[in-house]
N, C-alpha and C positions, 0 to 999 in steps of 0.2 A: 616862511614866516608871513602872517596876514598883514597887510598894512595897515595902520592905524586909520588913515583917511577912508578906505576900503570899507573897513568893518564900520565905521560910524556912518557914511552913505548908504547901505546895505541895512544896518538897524534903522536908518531914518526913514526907506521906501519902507520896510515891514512895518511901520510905527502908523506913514501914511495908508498902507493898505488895510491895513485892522481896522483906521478911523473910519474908511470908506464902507467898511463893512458893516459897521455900526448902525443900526436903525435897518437892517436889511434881513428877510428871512428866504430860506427856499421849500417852498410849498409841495417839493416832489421829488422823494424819495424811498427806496424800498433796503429791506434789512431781510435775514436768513428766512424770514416769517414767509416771505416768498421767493420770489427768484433774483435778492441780493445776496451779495456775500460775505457778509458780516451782520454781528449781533447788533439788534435794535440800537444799546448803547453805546455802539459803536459810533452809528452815524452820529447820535446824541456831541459825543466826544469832539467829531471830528467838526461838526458844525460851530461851537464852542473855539475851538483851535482854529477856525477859518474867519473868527471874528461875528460871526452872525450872529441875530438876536434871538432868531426865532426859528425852528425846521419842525416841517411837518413829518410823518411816517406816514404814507401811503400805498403799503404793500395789495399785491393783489387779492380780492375777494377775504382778505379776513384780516379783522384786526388783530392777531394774536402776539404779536409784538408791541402795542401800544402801550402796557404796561411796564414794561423792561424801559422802554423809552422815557415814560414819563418821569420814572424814577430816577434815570439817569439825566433829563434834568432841572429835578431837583439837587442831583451832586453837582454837578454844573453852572447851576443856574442859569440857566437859558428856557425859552417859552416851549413846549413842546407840544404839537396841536395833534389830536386825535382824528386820523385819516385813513382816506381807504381807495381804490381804484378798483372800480366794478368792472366785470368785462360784459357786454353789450353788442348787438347784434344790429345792423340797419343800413339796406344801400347795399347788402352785398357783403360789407365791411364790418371787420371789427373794430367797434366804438370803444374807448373807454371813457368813463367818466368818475370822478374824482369828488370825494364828499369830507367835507371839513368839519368838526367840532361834532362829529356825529358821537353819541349814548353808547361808547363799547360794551356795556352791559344790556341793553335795550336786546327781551328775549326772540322777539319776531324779526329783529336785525338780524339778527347771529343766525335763526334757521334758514333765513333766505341765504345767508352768504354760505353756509354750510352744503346750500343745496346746489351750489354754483361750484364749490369744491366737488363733490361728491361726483357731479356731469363731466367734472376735469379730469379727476382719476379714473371714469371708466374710459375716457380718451386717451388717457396715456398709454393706457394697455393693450388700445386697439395701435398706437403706435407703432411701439415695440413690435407686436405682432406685424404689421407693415414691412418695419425694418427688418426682420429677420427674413420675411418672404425675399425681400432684396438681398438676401444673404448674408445678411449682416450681423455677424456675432456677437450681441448684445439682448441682454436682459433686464427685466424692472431690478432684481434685487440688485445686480451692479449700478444700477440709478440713484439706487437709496446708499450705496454701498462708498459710492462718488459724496457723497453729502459729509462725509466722516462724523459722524453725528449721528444720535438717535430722531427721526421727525418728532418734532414736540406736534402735541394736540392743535388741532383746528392750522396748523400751516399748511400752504398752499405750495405745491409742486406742479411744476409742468414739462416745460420742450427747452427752457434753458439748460436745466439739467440732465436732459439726455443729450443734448448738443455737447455736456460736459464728457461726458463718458465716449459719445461717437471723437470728439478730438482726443482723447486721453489715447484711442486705438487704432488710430491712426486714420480713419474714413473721413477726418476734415481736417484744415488747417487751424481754423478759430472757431468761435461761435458764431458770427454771420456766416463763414463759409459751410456752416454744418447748417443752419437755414437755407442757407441759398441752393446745396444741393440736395437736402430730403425732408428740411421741416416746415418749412413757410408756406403758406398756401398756393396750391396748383403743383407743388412738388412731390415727388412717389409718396414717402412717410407721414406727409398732411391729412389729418381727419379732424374734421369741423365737430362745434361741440355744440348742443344746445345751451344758445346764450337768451338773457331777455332782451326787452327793447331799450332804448337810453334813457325813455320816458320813464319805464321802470323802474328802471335805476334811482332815477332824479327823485321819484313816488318814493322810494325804499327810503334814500335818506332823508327826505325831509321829514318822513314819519319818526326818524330814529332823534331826529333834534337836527339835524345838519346843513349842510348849505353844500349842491350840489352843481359841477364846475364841469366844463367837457376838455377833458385832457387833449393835449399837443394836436389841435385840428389841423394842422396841416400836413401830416403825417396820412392824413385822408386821402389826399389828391382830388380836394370835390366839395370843394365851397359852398356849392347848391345843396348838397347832404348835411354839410354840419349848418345851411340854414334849415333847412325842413326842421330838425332835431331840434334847436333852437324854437321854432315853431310850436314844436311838439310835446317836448320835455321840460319845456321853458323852467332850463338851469339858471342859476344865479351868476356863476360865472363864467369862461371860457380862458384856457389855460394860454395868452401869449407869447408868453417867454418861457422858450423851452431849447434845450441842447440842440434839437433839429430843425429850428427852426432859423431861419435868416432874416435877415432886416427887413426883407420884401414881407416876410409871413409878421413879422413882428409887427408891419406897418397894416398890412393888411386885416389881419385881427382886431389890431386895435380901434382900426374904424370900425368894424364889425362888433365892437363890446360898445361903443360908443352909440352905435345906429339903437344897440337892443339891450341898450341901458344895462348891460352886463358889467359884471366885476373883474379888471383885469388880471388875471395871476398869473403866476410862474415858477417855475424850479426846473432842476436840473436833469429829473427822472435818475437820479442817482443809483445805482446798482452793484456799484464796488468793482471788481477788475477781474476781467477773466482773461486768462492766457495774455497777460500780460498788459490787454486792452479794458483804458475804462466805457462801461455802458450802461447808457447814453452821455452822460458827460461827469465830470467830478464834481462832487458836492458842493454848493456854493456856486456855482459856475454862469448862474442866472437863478438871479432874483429878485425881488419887489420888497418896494417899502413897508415898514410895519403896519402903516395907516389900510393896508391891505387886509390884512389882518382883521383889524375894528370896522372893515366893514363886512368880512366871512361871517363875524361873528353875530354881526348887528340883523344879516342873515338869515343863521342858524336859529338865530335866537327866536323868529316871529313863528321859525316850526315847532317850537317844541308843545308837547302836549297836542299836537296834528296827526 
C-alpha cells in the first residue's frame, strides 16, 4: 500500500517539475523522418508530457516530418517550430548546421535538401558493399527491412540504421559499438559523402525564410574551426546547450555567442532509444527559454523574401 504522505510529496515534486518546465522548449530533435525512432507526433506528444512549451523537429536533411508534427501540435497545443539539420563539410569535419522557422514548402529548399539525400543513398550502398567485403552478411533491403515500415517519401536514411541491423546480427553490441567498430570515420565500412560547406547551408536557409544555427560545436574538438565558420557562414545562432556538451563547453560557447553576438540555443538532439540506450539524450533534457524563440524568429523573419 502507497503511503498517503509518499504519494502527496511525489505529486508535489512532479507538480514543481512541470512548473519548471514551463516557459522552456528544446530546439533539437529528430523523428522516423530520419535517424529517430518514432513518429514526428510522437516527439510532439512527448514534449507536451515533459511540460515544455515549445520543441523544434530537426531531422536530417529533409523536412518531411514537419507536417505530422505540426499538426500534432495543434492536438496538443504546444508551439511546434519548423526545423532542419543540414549535414556540411569543413576542417576535415562533419559540420552540422541547424535552420529554424525555415518555408517547408519553399521549392529550391526541398531540391537542394533532396540533392543531399540522394549523395546519402549512393553512400549507403557503397556501405553495405564495404561491409560485405568484410564478410559481413548484411544487405540494404534487410536495412529497409529493420525500419518495419514502408520509407515514406523525401526521408532520410543512413548509418544508424545499418548499425541497426549489424547489432540485430550480432557484429556489434549497441549502436556506438557498431560505429566504433565499422561505421564512423577512419573505420573499415566508413565512406565519406559529398557534403556542402556550412556557409551553404547557412545561404540555403536564409533564402528559404530561416535562421541558421551551428549545431553542438563541440562535438568538433576545434574551436578555431567552428570560429572560421562563424567567420564564414556567419549563422545567427550557435547551438550551447546540448546532451554532449559539459558545463566547460556550455561556458565556453556562451562567450563565444556573446563575443559574435550570436543567438544562444539548445536541445537535446533527441533520437529516441536504441537497444535499450537513449541518443543523444531524452527529450527535454536541455533547453532554453522561450524568449529564444522570439529572437530565432526575429531572425528568420529579416530573411524572408532573400
Amino acid at each position: 500500500m502507497i503511503d498517503e504522505s509518499e504519494s502527496k510529496s511525489f505529486y508535489t515534486k512532479e507538480l514543481l517539475y512541470m512548473d519548471q518546465r514551463q516557459g522552456r522548449c528544446d530546439l533539437h530533435t529528430h523523428s522516423q523522418a530520419s535517424d529517430g525512432m518514432q513518429p514526428p507526433a510522437d516527439n510532439v506528444k512527448l514534449a507536451k508530457q515533459k511540460g515544455l512549451s515549445a520543441v523544434a523537429l530537426t531531422d536530417h536533411d529533409t523536412v518531411a516530418g514537419v507536417a505530422e508534427a505540426q499538426q500534432a501540435g495543434k492536438e496538443f497545443e504546444i508551439d511546434v517550430v519548423a526545423g532542419v539539420e543540414i549535414s556540411t563539410r569543413a576542417g576535415g569535419k562533419d559540420i552540422h548546421i541547424l535552420g529554424y522557422y525555415v518555408n517547408t514548402e519553399d521549392e529550391q529548399f526541398l531540391q537542394r535538401l533532396r540533392g543531399l539525400r540522394e549523395a546519402r543513398d549512393e553512400r549507403n550502398h557503397l556501405i553495405i558493399g564495404k561491409l560485405q567485403e568484410l564478410g559481413l552478411d548484411i544487405s540494404w533491403q534487410e536495412v529497409l527491412d529493420e525500419l518495419g515500415r514502408p520509407l515514406e517519401p523525401d526521408e532520410s536514411i543512413g548509418r544508424p540504421h545499418m548499425a541497426d541491423v549489424l547489432v540485430k546480427k550480432g557484429y556489434a553490441v549497441d549502436m556506438r559499438d557498431a560505429f566504433d567498430r565499422y561505421l564512423a570515420e577512419g573505420k573499415p565500412g566508413f565512406v565519406s559523402v559529398p557534403r556542402v560547406a556550412p556557409e551553404d547551408a547557412c545561404e540555403w536557409i536564409r533564402a528559404a525564410g530561416g535562421a541558421a544555427v551551428i549545431a553542438h560545436p563541440g562535438l568538433y574538438n576545434d574551436d578555431e574551426l567552428v570560429r572560421r565558420i562563424i567567420d564564414d557562414a556567419r549563422p545567427d545562432g550557435i547551438e550551447v546547450f546540448h546532451s554532449d556538451h559539459g558545463l566547460e563547453e556550455e561556458r565556453r560557447y556562451a562567450e563565444m555567442a556573446r563575443e559574435y553576438d550570436l543567438i544562444e540555443t539548445g536541445g537535446s538532439d533527441y533520437h529516441g532509444e536504441r537497444q535499450g540506450v537513449v541518443f543523444h539524450g531524452d527529450l527535454g533534457s536541455k533547453t532554453v527559454k522561450v524568449d529564444v524563440l522570439e529572437r530565432l524568429k526575429a531572425a528568420a523573419s529579416q530573411q524572408k523574401g532573400v
